[in-house]
N, C-alpha and C positions, 0 to 999 in steps of 0.2 A: 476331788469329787465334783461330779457335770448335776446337771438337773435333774438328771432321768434318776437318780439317788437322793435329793436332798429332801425328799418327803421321809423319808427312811431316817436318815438320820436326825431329822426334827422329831423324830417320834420315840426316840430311845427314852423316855425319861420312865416311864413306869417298868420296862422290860427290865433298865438296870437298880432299881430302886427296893425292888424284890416285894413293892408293897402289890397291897390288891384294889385293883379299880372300884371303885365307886360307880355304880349304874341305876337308872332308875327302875324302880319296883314295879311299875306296869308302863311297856314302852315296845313302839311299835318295833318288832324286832325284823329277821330274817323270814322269807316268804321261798320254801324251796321245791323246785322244778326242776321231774325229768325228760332231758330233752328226747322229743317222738321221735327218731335214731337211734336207742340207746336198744338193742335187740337183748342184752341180758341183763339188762335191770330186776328183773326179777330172780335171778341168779340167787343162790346163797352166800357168795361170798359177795357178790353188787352189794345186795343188801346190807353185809355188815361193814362190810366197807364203808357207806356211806352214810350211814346209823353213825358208828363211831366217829367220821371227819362233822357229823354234826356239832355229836357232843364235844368236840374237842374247840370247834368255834366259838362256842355257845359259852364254854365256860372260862372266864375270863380270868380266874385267881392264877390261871399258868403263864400270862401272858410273855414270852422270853425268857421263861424259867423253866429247867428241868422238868418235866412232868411225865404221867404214867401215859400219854398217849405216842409219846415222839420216842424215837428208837436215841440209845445215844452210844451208838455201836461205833464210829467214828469222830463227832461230836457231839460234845457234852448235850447242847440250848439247839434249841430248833434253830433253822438259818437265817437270819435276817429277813428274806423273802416273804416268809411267812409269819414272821414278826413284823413287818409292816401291810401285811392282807390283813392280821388278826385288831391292829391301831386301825385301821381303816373300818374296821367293821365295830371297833369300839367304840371312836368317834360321834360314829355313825346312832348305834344306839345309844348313847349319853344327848344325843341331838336329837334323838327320836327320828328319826332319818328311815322308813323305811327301805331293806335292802331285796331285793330278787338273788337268789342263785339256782343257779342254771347247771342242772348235772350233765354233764359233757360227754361224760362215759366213764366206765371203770375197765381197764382193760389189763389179760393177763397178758406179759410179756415173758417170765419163764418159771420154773418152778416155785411156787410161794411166795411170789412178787405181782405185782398189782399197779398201774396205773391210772391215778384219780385225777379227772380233769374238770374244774368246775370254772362257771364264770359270774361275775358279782358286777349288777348293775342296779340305779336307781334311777327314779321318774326326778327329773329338772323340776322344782315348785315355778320358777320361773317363765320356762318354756314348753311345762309338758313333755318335755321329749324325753325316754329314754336313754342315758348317760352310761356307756359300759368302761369301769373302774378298771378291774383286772380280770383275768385269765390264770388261773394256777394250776399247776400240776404239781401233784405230790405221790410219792410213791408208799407204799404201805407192802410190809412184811409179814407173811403167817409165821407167828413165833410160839406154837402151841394151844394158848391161852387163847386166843385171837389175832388180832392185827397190830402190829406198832407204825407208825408214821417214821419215813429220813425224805431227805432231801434232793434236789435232783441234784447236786453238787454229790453228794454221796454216792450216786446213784452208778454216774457216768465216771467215776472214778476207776471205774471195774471195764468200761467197755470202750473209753477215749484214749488216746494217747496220754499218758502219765512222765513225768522227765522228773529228776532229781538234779536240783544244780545247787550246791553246798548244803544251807538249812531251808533251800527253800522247794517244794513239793508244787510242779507246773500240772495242771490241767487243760490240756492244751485242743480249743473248738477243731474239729477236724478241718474247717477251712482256713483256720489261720497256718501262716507262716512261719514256723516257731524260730528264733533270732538266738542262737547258741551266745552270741557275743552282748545281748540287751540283757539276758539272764547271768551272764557273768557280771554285768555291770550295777545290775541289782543285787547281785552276792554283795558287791563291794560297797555300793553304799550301803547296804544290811549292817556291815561291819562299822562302817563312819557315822550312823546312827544309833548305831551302839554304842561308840565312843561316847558320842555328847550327852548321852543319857546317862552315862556312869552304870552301865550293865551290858549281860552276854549278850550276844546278835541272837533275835528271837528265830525259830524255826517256824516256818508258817507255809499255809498251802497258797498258792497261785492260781487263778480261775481265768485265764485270756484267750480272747475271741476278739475279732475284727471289726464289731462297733457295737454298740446296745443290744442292737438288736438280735444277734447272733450268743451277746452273751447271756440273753434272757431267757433262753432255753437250759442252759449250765444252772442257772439261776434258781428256776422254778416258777417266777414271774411270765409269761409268755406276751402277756399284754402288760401295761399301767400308763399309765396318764403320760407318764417319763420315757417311753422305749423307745421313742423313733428319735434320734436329737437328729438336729441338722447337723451335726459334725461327728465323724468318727471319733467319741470320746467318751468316757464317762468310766464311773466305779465307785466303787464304795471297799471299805475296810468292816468286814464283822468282827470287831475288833474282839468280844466274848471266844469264839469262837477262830479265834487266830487263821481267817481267810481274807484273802483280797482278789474283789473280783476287776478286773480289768476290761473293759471294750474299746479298749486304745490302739489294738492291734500292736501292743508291745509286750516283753516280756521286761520291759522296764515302767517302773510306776511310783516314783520317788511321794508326788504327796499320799498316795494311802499308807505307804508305809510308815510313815512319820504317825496316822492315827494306831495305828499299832503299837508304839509306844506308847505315844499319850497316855492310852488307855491301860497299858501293861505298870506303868507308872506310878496312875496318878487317878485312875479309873473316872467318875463323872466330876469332879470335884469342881470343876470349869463352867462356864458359859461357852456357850458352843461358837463364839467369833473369838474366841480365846483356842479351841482347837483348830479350828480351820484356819485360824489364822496364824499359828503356827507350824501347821500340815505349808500352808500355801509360801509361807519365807524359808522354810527348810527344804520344801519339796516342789517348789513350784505348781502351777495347773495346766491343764489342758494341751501338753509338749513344749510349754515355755516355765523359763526361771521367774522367780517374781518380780525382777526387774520389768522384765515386758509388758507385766499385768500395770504395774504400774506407769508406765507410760500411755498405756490404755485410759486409765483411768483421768492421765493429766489432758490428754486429747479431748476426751468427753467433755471433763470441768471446762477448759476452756472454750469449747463450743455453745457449753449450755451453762453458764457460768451460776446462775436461778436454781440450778437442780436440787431439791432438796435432798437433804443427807442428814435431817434428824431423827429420826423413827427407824431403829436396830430393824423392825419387821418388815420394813416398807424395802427395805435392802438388801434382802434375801431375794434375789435375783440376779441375773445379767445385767451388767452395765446395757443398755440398750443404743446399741452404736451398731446392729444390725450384724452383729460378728459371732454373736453367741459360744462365746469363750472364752469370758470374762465376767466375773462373778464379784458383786463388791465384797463379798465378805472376805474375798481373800484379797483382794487389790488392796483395801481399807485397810480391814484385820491383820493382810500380811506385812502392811505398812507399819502399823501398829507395834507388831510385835519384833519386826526388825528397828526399830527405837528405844524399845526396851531390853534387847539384846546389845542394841552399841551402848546401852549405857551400865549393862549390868551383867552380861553375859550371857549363859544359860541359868544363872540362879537365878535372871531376873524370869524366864520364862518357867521353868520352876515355880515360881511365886505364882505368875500366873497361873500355870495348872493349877494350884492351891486354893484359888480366890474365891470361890464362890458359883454357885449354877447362875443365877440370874440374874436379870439385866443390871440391878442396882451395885452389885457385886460389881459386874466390868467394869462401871463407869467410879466406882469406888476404886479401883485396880487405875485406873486409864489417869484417876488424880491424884493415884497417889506416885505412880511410877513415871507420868509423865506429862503432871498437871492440867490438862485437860478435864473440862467437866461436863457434862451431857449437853448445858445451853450453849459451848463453847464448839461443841464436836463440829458441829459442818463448817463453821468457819475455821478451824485449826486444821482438816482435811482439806479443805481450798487453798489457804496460806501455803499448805508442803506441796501439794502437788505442784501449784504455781511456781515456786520456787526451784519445784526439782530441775536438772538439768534437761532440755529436750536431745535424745539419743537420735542417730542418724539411723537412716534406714538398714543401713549395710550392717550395724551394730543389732538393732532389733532381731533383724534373722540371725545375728550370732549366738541366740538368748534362747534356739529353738534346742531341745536334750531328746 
């Protein structure tokens, strides 16, 4: 997983939890706008069209849970996508934040299909300015009764190239290049992560496109904070909803499928550098193995040898070595969890899955499997990278998959 997703996945805690937000009882909410363009907004289906994507923003008890507004004619849970616009906009009101949305248009594309495109921005407290969030598109169905809401991943399912390669279902962006030999080779690790998990190779859909940005249309996201990354990379796993979207421009993407398990597994039971940092030693990131990440990592240490490395939050990011393709939590985490695999297998990661969501839980996890204690953490992270061997150049590009 690149950046342009890891808001997304810091945000799953309520979506899988099934509980219901808490929000304050008079709080400045959503302020919404149609934009002077929209020629049929006054329409009758405009109208109910955009009535009902209100109400469905508005009410928070569904958040990432079946509900009677989302169609679930192919998937069960609304898409990730829109599970992370509705956290945004939750956020947003438990902070009192007001939000602008800006109706973009409703537009028909064929018989009893509908195109809704809105955009969600907020005034900067700091700067005054204007900050635009995201960009959504969602498509809505007349199903008699009125309108049900799917997804663009749904959408384009019916009008993109579609491929079948063993259990796994390619959605393939018209501009990319589809790689018949990258998809046999994710058949086959499908099957070698099956193994280690002690279960069937899961069946699951595919979403690859040529970099973020092209996948964010497949998506339903069109804009967010995350869409342009500087390197063709990035994805996320909806792990609910057994999809993985790809903007690697491969049909190979070993660390999301590793969350695919996880979560088939072992569901939220974990701290999330407990997932990732098993996704990142099983599956590497970014088209390298986590060997490489790790020599990233021992590069930096020794340049900036002062870095702090205490605060779990402060390290959700890129190593900042101007490469942006290297992420601590999996350089760290993937460290991590490769030390507790040479010492205990898969049952030692296993255990992890098990341990606990939050932070006191991993570093309970991290003492007990391999004595390490939070005051302890950044110099025990210094000590191994120091330690590790430094690999040649001609080795590092060997590390590229």
């Amino acid at each position: 997983m690149r950046p342009f997703f890891s808001l997304i996945l810091s945000c799953t805690l309520l979506s899988c939890s099934g509980q219901t937000p808490t929000l304050p009882e008079e709080s400045p909410w959503i302020t919404y706008y149609v934009n002077a363009n929209v020629d049929n907004a006054e329409e009758d289906y405009s109208v109910a069209i955009t009535d009902h994507w209100k109400a469905y923003l508005e009410n928070p008890r569904h958040y990432g849970q079946p509900n009677d507004y989302w169609s679930s004619t192919i998937y069960e849970r609304p898409d990730f996508a829109y599970v992370n616009l509705l956290f945004y906009l939750y956020n947003a009101r438990r902070a009192q934040r007001p939000i602008q949305c800006n109706i973009l248009g409703v537009q028909p594309k064929e018989e009893g299909i509908y195109q809704l495109k809105t955009m969600y921005s907020e005034v900067d407290d700091s700067t005054g300015q204007l900050s635009l969030s995201y960009i959504a598109s969602v498509f809505a169905r007349e199903d008699g009764e009125g309108y049900s809401f799917f997804g663009a991943t749904e959408y384009y399912q019916g009008r993109y190239e579609v491929r079948q390669v063993d259990s796994i279902k390619y959605l393939i962006h018209p501009e990319h290049d589809f790689q018949e030999e990258e998809a046999k080779k994710m058949a086959a690790y499908n099957q070698e992560v099956a193994k280690k998990f002690n279960t069937a190779p899961l069946s699951f859909d595919y979403v690859v496109a040529n970099n973020t940005n092209d996948l964010a249309i497949l998506y339903g996201l069109e804009f967010s904070p995350y869409s342009m990354n500087a390197v063709p990379t990035g994805g996320l796993a909806d792990t609910r909803n057994k999809v993985l979207y790809a903007g690697n421009n491969s049909a190979y993407y070993p660390h999301e499928l590793v969350h695919l398990y996880t979560f088939a597994g072992f569901g939220r039971q974990h701290h999330a550098w407990v997932d990732e940092g098993i996704a990142a030693f099983l599956g590497g990131s970014t088209g390298y193995y986590i060997e490489w990440h790790w020599q990233k990592l021992k590069a930096f240490l020794a340049d900036d040898p002062d870095y702090a490395l205490d605060d779990l939050k402060a390290l959700e990011t890129d190593i900042p070595n101007g490469e942006y393709t290297t992420d601590f939590r999996y350089a760290i985490g993937g460290y991590l969890m490769y030390l507790i695999h040479e010492k205990e297998g898969m049952q030692g990661l296993f255990d992890a899955l098990s341990s606990g969501r939050d932070e006191e839980a991993y570093f309970a996890l991290l003492q007990d499997k391999l004595g390490v204690d939070r005051e302890g953490f950044g110099a025990f992270i210094r000590q191994e990278m120091k330690a590790l061997p430094r690999m040649s150049a001609e080795k590092m590009t060997n590390l590229k998959y």
